[in-house]
PyMOL Python script that loads the backbone (N, CA, C, O; Angstrom):
from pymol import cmd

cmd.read_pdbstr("""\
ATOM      1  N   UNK A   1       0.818  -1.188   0.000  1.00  0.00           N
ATOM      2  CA  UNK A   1       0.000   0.000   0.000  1.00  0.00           C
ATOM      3  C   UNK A   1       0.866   1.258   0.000  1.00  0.00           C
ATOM      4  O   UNK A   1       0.323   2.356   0.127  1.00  0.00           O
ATOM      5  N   UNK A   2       1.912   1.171  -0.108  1.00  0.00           N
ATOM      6  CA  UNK A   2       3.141   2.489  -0.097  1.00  0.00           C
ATOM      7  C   UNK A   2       2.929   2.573  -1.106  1.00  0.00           C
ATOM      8  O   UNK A   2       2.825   1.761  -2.025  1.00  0.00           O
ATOM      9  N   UNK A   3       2.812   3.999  -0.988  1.00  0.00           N
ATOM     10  CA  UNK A   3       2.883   5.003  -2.550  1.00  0.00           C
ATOM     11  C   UNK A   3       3.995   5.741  -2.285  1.00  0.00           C
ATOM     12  O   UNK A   3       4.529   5.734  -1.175  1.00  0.00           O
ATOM     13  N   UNK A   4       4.509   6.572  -3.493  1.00  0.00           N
ATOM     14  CA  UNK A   4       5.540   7.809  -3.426  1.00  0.00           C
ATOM     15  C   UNK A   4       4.809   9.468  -3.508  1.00  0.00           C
ATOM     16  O   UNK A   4       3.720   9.886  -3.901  1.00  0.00           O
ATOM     17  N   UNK A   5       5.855  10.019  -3.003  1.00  0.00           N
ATOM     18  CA  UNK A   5       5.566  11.337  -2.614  1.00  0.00           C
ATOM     19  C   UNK A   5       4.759  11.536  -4.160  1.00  0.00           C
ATOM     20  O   UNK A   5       3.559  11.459  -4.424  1.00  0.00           O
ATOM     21  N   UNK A   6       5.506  11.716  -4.716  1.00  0.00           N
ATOM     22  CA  UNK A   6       4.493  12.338  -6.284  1.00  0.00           C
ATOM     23  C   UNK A   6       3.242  11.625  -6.660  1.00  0.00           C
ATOM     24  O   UNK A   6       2.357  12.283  -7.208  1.00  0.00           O
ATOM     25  N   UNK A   7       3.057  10.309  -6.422  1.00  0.00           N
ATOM     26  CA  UNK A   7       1.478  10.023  -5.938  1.00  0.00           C
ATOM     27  C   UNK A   7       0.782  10.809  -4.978  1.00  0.00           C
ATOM     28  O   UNK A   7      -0.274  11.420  -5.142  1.00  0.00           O
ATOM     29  N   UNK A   8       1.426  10.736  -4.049  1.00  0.00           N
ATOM     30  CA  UNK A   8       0.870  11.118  -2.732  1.00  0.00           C
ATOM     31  C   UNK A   8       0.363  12.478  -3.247  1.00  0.00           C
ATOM     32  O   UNK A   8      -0.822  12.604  -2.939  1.00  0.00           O
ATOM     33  N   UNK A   9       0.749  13.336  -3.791  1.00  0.00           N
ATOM     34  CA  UNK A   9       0.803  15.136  -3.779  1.00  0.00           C
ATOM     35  C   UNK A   9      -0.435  14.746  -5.328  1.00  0.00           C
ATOM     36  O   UNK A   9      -1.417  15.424  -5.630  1.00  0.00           O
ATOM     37  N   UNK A  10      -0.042  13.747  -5.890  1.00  0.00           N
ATOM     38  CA  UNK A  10      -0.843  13.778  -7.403  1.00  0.00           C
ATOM     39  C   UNK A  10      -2.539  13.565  -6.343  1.00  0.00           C
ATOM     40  O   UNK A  10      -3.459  14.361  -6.532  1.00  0.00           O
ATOM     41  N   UNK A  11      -2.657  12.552  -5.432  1.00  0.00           N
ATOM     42  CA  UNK A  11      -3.770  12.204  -4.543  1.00  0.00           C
ATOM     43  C   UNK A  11      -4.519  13.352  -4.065  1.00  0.00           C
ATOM     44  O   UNK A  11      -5.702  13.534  -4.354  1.00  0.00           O
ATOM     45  N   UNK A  12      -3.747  14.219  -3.244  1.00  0.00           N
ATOM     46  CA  UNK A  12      -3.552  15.447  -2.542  1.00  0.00           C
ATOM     47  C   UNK A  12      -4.759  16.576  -3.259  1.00  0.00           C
ATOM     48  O   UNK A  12      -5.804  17.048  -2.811  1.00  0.00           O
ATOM     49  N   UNK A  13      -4.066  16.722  -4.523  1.00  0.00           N
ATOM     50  CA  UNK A  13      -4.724  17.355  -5.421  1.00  0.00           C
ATOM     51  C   UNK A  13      -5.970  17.295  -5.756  1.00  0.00           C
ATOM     52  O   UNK A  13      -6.850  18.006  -5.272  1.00  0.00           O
ATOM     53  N   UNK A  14      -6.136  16.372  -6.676  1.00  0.00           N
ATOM     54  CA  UNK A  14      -7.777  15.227  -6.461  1.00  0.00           C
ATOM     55  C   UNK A  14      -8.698  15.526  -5.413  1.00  0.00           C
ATOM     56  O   UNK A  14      -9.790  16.087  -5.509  1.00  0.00           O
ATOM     57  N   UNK A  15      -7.981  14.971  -4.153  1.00  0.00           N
ATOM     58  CA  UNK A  15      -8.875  14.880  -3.234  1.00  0.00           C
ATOM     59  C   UNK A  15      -9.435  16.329  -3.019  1.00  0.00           C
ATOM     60  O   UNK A  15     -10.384  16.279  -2.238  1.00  0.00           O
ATOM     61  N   UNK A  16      -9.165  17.619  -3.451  1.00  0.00           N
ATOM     62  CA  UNK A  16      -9.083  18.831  -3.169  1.00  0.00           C
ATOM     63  C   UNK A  16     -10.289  19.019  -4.045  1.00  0.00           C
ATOM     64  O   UNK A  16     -11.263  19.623  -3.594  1.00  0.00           O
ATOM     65  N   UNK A  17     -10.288  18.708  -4.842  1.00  0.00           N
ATOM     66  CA  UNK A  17     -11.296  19.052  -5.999  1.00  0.00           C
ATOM     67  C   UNK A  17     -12.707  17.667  -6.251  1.00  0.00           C
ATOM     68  O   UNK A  17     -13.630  17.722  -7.063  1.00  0.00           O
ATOM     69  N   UNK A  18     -12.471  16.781  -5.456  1.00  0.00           N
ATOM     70  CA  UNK A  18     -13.636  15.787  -5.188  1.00  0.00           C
ATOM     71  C   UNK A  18     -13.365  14.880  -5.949  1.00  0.00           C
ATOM     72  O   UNK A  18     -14.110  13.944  -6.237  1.00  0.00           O
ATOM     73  N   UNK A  19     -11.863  15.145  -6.496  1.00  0.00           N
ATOM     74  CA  UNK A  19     -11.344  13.448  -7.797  1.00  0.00           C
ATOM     75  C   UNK A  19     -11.085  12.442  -7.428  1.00  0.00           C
ATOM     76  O   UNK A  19     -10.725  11.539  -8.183  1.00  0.00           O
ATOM     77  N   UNK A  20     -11.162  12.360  -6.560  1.00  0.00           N
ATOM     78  CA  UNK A  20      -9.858  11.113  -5.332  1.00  0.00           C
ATOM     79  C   UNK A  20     -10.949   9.953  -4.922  1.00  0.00           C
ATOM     80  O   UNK A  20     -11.908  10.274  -4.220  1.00  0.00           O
ATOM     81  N   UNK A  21     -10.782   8.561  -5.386  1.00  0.00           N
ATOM     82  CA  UNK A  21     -11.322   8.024  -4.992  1.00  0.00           C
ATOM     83  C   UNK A  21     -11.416   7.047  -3.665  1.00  0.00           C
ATOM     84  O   UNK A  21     -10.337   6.905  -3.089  1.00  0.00           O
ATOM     85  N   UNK A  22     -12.282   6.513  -3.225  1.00  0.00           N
ATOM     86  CA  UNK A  22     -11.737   5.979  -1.263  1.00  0.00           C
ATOM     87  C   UNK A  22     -10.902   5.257  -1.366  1.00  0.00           C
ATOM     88  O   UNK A  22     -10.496   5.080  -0.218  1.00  0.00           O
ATOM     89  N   UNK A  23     -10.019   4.358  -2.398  1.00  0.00           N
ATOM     90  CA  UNK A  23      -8.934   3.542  -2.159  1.00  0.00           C
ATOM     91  C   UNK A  23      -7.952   4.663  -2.037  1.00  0.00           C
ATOM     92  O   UNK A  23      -7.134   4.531  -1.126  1.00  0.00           O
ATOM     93  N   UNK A  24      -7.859   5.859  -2.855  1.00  0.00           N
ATOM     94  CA  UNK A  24      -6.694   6.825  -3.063  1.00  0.00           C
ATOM     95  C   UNK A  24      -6.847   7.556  -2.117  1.00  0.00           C
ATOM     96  O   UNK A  24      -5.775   8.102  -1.856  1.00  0.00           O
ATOM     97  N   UNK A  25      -7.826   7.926  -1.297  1.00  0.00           N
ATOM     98  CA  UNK A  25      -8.327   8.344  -0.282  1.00  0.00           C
ATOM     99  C   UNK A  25      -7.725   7.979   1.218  1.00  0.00           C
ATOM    100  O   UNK A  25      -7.391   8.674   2.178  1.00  0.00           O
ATOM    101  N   UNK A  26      -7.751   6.301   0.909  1.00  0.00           N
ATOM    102  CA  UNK A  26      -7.184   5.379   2.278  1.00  0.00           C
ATOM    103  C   UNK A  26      -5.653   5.950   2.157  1.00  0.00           C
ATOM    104  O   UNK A  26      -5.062   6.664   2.967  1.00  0.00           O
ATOM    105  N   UNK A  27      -5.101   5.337   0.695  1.00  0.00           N
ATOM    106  CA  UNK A  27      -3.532   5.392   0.998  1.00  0.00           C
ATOM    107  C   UNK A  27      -3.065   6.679   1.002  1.00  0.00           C
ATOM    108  O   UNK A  27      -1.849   6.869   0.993  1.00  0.00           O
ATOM    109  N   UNK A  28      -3.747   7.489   1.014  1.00  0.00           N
ATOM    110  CA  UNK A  28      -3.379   9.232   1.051  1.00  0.00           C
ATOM    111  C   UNK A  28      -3.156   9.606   2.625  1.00  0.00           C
ATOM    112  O   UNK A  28      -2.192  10.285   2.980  1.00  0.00           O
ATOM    113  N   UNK A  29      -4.085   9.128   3.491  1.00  0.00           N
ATOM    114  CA  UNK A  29      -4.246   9.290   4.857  1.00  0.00           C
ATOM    115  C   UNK A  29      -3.549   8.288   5.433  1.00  0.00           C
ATOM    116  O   UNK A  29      -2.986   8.601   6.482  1.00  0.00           O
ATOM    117  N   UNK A  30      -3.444   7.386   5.130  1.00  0.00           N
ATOM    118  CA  UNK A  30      -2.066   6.328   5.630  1.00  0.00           C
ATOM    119  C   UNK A  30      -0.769   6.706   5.246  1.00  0.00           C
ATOM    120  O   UNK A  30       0.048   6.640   6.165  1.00  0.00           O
ATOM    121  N   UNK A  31      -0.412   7.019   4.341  1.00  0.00           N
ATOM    122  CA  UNK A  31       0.605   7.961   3.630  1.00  0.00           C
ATOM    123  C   UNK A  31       0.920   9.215   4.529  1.00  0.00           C
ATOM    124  O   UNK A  31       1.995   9.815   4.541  1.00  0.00           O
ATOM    125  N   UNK A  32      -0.258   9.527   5.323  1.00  0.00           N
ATOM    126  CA  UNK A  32       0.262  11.071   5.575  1.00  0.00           C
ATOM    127  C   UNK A  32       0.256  11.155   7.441  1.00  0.00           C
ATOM    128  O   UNK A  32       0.429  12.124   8.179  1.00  0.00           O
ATOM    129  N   UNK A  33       0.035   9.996   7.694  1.00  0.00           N
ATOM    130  CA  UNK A  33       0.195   9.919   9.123  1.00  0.00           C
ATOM    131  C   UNK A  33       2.024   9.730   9.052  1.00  0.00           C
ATOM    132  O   UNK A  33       2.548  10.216  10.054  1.00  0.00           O
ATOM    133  N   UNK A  34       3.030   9.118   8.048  1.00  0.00           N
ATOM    134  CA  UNK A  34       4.139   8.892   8.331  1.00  0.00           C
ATOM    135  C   UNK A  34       4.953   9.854   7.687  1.00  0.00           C
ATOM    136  O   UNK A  34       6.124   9.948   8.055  1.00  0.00           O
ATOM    137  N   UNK A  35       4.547  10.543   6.836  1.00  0.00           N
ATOM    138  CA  UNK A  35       5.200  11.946   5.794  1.00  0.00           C
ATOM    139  C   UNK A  35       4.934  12.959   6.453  1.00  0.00           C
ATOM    140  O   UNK A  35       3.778  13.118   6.845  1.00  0.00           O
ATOM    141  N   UNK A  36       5.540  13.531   6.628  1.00  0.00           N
ATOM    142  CA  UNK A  36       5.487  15.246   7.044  1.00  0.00           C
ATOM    143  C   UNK A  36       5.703  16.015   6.356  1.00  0.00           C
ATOM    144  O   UNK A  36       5.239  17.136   6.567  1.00  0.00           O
ATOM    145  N   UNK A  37       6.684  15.708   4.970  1.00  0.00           N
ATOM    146  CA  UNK A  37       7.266  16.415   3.762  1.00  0.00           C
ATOM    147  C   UNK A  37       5.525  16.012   3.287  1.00  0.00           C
ATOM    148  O   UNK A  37       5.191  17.142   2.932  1.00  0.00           O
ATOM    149  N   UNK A  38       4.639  15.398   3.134  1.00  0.00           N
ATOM    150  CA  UNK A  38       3.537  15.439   2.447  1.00  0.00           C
ATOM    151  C   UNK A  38       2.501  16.231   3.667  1.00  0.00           C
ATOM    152  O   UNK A  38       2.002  17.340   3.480  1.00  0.00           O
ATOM    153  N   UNK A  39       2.365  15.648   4.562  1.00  0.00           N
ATOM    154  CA  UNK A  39       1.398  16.708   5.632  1.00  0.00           C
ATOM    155  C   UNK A  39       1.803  18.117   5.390  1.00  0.00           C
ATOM    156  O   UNK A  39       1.111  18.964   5.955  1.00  0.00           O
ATOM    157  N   UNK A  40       2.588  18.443   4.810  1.00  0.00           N
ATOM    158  CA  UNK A  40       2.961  20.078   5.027  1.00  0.00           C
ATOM    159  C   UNK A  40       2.357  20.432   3.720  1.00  0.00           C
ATOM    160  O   UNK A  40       1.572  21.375   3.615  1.00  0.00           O
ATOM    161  N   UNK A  41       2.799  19.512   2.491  1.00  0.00           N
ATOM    162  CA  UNK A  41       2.355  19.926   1.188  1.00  0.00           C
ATOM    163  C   UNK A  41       0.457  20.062   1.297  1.00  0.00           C
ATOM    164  O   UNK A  41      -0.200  21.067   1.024  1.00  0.00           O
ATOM    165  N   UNK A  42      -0.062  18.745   1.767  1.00  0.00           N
ATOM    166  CA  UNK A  42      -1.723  18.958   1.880  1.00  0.00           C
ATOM    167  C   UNK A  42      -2.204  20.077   2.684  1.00  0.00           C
ATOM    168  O   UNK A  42      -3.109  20.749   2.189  1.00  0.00           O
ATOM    169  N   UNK A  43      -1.751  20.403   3.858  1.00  0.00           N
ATOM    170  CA  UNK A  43      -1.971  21.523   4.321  1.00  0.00           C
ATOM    171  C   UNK A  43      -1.860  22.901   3.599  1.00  0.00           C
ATOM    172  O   UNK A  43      -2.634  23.853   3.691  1.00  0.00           O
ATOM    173  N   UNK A  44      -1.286  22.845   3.225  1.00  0.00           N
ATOM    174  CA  UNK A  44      -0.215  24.284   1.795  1.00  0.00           C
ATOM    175  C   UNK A  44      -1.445  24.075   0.641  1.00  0.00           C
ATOM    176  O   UNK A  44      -2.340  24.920   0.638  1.00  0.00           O
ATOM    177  N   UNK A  45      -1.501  22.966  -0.334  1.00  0.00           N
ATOM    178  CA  UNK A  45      -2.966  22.960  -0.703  1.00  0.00           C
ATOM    179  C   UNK A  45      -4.304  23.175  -0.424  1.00  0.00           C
ATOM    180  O   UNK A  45      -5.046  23.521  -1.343  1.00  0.00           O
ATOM    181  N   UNK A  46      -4.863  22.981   1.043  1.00  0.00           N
ATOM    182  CA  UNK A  46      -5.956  23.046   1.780  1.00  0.00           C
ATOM    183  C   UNK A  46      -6.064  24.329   1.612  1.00  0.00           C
ATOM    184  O   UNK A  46      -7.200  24.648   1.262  1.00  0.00           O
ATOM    185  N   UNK A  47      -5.274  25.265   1.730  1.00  0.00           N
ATOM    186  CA  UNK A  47      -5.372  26.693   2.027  1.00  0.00           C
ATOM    187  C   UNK A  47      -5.006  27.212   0.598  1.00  0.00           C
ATOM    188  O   UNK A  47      -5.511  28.331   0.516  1.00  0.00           O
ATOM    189  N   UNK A  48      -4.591  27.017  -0.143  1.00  0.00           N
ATOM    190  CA  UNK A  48      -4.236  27.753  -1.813  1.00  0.00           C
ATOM    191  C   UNK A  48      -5.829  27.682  -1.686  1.00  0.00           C
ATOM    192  O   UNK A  48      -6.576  28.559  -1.252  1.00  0.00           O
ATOM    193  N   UNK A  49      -6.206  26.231  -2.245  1.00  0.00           N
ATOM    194  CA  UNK A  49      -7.367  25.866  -2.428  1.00  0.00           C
ATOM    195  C   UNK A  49      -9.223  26.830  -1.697  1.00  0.00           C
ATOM    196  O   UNK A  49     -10.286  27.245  -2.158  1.00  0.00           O
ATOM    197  N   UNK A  50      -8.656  26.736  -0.633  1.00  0.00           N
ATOM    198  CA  UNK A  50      -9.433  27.585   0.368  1.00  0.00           C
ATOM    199  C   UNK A  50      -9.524  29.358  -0.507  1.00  0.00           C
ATOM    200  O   UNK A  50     -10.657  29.812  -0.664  1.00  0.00           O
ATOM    201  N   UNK A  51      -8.834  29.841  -0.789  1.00  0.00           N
ATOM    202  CA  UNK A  51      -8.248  31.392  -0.501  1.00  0.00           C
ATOM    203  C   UNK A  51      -8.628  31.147  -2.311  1.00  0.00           C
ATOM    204  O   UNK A  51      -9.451  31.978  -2.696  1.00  0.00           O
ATOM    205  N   UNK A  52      -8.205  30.263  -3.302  1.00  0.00           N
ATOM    206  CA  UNK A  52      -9.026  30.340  -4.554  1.00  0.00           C
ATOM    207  C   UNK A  52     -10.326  30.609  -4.478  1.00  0.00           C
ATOM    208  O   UNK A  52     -10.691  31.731  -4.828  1.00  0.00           O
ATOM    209  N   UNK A  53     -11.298  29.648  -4.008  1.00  0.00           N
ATOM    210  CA  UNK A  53     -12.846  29.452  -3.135  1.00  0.00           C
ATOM    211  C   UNK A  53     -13.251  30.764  -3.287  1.00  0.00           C
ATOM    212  O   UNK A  53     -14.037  31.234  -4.109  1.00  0.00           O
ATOM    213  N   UNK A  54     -12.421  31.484  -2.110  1.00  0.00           N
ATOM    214  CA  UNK A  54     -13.240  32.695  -1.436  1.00  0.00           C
ATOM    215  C   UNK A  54     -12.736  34.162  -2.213  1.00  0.00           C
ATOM    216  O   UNK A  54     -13.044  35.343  -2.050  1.00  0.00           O
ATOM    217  N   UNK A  55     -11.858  33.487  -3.080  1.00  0.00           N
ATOM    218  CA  UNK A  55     -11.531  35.009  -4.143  1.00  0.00           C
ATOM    219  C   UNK A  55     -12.643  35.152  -5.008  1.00  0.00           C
ATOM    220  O   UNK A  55     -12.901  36.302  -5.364  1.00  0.00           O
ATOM    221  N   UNK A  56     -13.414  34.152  -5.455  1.00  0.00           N
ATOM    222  CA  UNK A  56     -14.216  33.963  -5.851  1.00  0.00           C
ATOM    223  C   UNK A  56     -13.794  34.184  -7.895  1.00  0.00           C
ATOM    224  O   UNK A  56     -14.498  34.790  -8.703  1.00  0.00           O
ATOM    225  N   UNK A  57     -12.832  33.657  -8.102  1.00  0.00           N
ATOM    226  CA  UNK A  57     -12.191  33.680  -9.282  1.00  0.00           C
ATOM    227  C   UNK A  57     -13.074  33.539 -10.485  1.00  0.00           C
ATOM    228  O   UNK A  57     -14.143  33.068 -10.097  1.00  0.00           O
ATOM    229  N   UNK A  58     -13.084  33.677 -11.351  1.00  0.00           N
ATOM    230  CA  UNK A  58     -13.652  33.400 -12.771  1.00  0.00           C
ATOM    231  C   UNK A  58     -12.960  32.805 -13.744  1.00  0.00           C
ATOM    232  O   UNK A  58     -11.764  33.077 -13.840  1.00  0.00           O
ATOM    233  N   UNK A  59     -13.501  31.977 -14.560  1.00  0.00           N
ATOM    234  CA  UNK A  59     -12.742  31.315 -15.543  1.00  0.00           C
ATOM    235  C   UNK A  59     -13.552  31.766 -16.946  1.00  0.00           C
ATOM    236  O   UNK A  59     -14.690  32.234 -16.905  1.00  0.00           O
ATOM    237  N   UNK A  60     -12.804  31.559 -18.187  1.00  0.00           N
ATOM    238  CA  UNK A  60     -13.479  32.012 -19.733  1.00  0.00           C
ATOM    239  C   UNK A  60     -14.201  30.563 -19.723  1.00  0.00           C
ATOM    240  O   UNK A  60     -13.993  29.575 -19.019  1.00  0.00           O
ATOM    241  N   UNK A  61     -15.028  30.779 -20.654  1.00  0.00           N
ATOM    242  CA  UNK A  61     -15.972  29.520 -20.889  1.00  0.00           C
ATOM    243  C   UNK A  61     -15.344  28.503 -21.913  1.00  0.00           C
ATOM    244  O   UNK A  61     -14.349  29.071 -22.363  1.00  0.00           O
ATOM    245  N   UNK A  62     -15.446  27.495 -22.379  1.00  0.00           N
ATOM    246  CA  UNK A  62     -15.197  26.681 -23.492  1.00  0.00           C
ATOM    247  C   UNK A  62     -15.295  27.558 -24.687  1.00  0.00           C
ATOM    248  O   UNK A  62     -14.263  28.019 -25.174  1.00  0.00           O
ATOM    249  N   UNK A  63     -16.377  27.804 -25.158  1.00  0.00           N
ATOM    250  CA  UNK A  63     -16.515  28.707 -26.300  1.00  0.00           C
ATOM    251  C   UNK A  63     -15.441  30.354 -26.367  1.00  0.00           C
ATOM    252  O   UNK A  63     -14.998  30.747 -27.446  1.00  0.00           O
ATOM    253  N   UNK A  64     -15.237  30.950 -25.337  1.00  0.00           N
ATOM    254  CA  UNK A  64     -14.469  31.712 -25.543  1.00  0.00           C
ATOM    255  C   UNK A  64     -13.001  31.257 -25.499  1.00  0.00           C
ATOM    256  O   UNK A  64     -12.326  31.764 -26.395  1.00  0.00           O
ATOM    257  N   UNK A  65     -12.351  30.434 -24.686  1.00  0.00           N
ATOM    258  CA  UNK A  65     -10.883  29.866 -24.585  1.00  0.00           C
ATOM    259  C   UNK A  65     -10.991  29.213 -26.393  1.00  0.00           C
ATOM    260  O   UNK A  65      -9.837  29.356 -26.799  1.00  0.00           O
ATOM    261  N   UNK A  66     -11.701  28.701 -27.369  1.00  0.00           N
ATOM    262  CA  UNK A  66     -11.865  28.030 -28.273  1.00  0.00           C
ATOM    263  C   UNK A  66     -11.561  29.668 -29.395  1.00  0.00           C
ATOM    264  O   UNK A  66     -10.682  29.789 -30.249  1.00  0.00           O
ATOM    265  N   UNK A  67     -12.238  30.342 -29.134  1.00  0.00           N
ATOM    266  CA  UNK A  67     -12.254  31.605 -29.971  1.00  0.00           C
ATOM    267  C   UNK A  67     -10.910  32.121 -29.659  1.00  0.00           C
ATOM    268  O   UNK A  67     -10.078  32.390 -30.525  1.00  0.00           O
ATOM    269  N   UNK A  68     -10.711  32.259 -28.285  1.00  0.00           N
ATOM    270  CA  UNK A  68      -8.879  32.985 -28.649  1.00  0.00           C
ATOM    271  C   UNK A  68      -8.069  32.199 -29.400  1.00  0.00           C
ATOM    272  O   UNK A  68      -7.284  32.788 -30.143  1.00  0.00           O
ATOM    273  N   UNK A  69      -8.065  30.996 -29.392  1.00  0.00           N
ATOM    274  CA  UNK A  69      -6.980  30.079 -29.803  1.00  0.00           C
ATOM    275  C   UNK A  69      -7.637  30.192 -31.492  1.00  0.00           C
ATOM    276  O   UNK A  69      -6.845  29.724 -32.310  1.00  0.00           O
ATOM    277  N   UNK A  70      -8.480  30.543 -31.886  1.00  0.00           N
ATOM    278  CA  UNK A  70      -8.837  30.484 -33.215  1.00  0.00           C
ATOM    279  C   UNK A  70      -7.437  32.096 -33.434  1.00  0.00           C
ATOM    280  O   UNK A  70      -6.283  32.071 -33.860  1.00  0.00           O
ATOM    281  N   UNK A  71      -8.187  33.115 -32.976  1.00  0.00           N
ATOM    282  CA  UNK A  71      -7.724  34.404 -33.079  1.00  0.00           C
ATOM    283  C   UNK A  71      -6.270  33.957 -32.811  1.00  0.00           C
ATOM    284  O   UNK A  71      -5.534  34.531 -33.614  1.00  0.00           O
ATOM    285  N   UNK A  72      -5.750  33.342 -32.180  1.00  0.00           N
ATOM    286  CA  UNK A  72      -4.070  33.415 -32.053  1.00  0.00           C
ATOM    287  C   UNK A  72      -3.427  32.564 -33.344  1.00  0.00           C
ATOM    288  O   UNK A  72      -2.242  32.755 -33.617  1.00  0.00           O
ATOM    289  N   UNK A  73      -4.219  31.625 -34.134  1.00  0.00           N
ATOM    290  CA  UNK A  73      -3.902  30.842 -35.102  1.00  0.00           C
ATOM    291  C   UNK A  73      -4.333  31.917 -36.481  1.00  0.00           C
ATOM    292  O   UNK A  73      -3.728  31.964 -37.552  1.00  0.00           O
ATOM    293  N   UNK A  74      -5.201  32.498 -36.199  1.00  0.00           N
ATOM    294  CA  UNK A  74      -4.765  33.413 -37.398  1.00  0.00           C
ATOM    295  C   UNK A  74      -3.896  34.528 -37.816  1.00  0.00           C
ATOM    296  O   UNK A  74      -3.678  35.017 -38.925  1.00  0.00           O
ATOM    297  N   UNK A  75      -3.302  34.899 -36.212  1.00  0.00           N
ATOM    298  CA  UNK A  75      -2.055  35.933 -36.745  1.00  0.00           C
ATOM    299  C   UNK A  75      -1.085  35.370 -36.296  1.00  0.00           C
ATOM    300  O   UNK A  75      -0.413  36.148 -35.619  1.00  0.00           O
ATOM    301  N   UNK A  76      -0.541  34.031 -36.363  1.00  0.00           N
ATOM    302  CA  UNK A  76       0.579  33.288 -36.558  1.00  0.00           C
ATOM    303  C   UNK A  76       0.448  32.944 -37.688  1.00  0.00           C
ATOM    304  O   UNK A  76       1.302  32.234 -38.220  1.00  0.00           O
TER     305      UNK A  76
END
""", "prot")
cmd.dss("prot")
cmd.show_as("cartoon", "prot")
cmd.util.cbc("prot")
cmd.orient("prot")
């Protein structure tokens, strides 16, 4: 059930955003009772994550990210 740090942080992520499923879930929290180099990283995420949330950010839609990339392919 040992994973590596770059799983672990790839898990981390996921779980942040509702991707993580309960097996990746288990070995993430078993993983992080013995890592501290990873408890520090999930914590450090918890809060990026958090402080994104409450900025209350905006993203372009499909249709517009699709239209710039048209507009950047025609003046290349």
């Amino acid at each position: 059930m040992k994973i590596s740090i770059e799983k672990a942080k790839q898990i981390c992520t996921k779980s942040q955003y509702g991707e993580a499923t309960w097996w990746e879930l288990l070995q993430l929290n078993v993983y992080l009772l013995f890592s501290k180099e990873c408890s520090d990283f999930s914590a450090k995420n918890k809060k990026l994550t958090s402080l994104c949330e409450r900025a209350g950010l905006d993203t372009l839609s499909e249709d517009d990210k699709d239209d710039m990339k048209k507009k950047l392919k025609e003046l290349s």
